[in-house]
C-alpha positions in Angstrom: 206.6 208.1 103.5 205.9 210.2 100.8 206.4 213.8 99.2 203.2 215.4 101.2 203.6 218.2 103.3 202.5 217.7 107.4 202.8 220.0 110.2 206.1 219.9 112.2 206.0 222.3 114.5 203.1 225.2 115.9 204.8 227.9 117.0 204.0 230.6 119.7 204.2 233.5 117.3 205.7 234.1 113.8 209.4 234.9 115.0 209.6 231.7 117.3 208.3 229.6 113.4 211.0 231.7 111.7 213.7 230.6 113.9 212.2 227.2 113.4 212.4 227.2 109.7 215.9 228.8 109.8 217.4 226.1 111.6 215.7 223.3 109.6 216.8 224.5 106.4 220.2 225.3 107.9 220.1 221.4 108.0 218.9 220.6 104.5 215.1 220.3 105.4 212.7 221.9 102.9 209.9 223.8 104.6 207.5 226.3 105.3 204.9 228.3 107.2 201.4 228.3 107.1 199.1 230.9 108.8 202.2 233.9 109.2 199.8 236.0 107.0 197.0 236.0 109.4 199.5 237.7 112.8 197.8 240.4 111.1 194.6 240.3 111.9 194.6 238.9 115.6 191.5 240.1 117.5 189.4 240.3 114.2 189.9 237.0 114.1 190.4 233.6 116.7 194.3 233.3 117.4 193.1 230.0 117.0 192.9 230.8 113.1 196.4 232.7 113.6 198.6 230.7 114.6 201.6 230.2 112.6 203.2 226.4 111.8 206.1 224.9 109.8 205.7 222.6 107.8 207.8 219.9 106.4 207.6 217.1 103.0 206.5 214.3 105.5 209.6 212.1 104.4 211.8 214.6 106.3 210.2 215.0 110.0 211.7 212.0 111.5 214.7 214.8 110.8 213.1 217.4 111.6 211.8 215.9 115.0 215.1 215.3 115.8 216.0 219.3 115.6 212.9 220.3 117.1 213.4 217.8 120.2 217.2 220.0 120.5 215.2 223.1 120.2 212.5 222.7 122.7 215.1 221.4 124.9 216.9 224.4 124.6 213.8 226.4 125.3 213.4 224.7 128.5 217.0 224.7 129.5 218.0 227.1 133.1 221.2 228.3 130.8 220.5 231.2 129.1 222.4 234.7 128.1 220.8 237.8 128.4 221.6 240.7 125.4 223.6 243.4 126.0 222.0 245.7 123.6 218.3 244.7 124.2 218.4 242.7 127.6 216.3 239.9 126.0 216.9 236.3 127.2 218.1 233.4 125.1 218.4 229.9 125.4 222.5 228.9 125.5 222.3 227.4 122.4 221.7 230.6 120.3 224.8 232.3 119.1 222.4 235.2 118.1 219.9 237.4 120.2 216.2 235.8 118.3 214.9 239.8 119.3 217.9 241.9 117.9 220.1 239.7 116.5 223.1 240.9 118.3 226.0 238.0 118.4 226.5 236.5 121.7 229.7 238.1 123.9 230.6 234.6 125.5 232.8 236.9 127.6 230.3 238.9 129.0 
């Protein structure tokens, strides 16, 4: 293992690798993205060439695997909460909505 960086996660679009790198470094784990520039210019370019990753220091993903297994778990998961200011859907795990960042209403 060493200090290199390596690709941890490729993301679906650049607010998906956000919420990615927020909840790694919430838990200590030095990263970032590659390729969040180029969203930009989508259709002058492949979205092959734009997509957006996280990257990690390759010591770290066997922790950072462990996160991202919870996260795409909770991306597949039937529980989810819909906003009540936006009406976007979120996985059960998120105490915020990932569109507006309204807190969850547990009561609701």
């Amino acid at each position: 293992m060493s200090f290199e960086w390596v690709k941890a996660f490729d993301a679906e679009h650049s607010v998906e690798a956000n919420i990615v790198k927020g909840m790694l470094e919430h838990a200590g784990i030095h990263c970032h993205l590659r390729g969040e520039a180029l969203q930009g210019a989508l259709g002058e370019i492949p979205f092959t060439e734009a997509s957006v990753s996280v990257w990690v220091y390759e010591i770290k993903l066997p922790a950072a695997r462990e996160i991202l297994l919870e996260y795409r778990q909770s991306k597949t998961s039937t529980q989810k909460w819909q906003c009540d200011s936006c009406k976007q859907w979120n996985p059960e795990s998120f105490d915020l909505c990932w569109s507006c960042m309204k807190e969850h209403d547990e009561q609701a």
